[in-house]
SEVO-455414 format. One record per residue (C-alpha): residue in one letter; x, y, z. Coordinates in Angstrom, 2 decimals, always signed. Layout:
// SEVO-455414
<rec resn="A" x="X" y="Y" z="Z"/>
...
END
This chain:
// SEVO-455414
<rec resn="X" x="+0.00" y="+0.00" z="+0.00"/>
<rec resn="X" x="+1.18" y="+3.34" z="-0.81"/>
<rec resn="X" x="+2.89" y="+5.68" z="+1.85"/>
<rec resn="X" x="+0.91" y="+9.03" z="+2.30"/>
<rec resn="X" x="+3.05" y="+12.22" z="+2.75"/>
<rec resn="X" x="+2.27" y="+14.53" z="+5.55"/>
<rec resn="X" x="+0.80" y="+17.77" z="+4.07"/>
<rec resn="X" x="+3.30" y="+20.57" z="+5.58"/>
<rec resn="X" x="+3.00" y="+24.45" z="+5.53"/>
<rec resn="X" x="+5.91" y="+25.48" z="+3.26"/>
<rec resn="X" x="+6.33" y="+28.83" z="+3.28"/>
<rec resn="X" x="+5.49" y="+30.23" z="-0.21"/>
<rec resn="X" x="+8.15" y="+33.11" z="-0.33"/>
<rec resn="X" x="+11.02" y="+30.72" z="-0.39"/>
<rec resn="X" x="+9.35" y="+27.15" z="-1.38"/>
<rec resn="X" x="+10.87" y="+25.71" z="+2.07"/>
<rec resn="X" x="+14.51" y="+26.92" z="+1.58"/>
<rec resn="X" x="+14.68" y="+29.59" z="+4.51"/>
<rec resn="X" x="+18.22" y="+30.95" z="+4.25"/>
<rec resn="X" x="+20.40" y="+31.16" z="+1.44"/>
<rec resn="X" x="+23.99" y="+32.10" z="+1.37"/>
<rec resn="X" x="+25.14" y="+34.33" z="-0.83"/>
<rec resn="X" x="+29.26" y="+34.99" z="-1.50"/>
<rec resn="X" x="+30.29" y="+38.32" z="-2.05"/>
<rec resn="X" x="+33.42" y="+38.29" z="-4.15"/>
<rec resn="X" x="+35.75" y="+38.85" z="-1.95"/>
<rec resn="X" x="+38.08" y="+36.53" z="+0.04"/>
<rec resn="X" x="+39.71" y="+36.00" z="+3.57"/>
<rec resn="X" x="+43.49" y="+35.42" z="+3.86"/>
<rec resn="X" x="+43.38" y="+31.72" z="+4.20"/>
<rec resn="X" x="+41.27" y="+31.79" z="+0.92"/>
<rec resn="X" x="+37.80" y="+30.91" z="+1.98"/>
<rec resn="X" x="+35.16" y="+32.73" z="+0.29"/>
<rec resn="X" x="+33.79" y="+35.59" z="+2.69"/>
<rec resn="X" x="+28.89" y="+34.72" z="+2.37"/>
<rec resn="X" x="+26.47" y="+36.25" z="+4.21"/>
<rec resn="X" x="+23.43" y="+34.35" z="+5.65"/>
<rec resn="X" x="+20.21" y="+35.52" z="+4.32"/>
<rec resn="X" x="+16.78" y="+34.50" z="+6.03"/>
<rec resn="X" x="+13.34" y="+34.76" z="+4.23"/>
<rec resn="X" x="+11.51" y="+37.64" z="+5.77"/>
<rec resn="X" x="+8.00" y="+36.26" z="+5.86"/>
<rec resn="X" x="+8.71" y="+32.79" z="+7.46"/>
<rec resn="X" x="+11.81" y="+34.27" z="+9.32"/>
<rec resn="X" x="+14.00" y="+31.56" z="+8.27"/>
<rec resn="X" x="+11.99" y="+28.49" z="+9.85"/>
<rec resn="X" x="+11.23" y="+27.45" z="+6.45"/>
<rec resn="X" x="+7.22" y="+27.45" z="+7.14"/>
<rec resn="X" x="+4.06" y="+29.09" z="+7.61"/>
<rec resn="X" x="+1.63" y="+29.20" z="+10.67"/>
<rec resn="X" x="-2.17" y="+28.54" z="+9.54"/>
<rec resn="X" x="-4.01" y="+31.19" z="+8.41"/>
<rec resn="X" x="-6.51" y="+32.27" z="+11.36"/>
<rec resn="X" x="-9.65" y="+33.55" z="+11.02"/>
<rec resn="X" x="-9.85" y="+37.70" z="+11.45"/>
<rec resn="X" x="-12.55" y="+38.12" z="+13.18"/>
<rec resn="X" x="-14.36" y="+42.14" z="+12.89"/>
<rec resn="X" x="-17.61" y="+43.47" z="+14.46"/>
<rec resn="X" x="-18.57" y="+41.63" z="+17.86"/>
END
């Protein structure tokens, strides 16, 4: 019988992949390439999404 996958909230901003580093050119002294860490803004780098809740106006 077939497995069924669990349904997950991925964010939709960055399809799951939360931080992403990104080199800027230059080097350090030993020769590794100097990145900075970049987190998605709307999931804040956890990679997924809280349910929507209900707004709720009037009463």
């Amino acid at each position: 019988m077939p497995q069924h996958a669990q349904n997950t909230r991925v964010c939709r901003d960055c399809d799951g992949f939360a931080t992403a580093a990104i080199t800027t050119g230059t080097r350090h002294t030993d020769g590794t390439r100097s990145t900075l860490r970049v987190t998605c803004p709307s999931c804040q780098g956890t990679g997924r999404t809280l349910p929507a809740s209900f707004a709720r106006t009037g009463r």
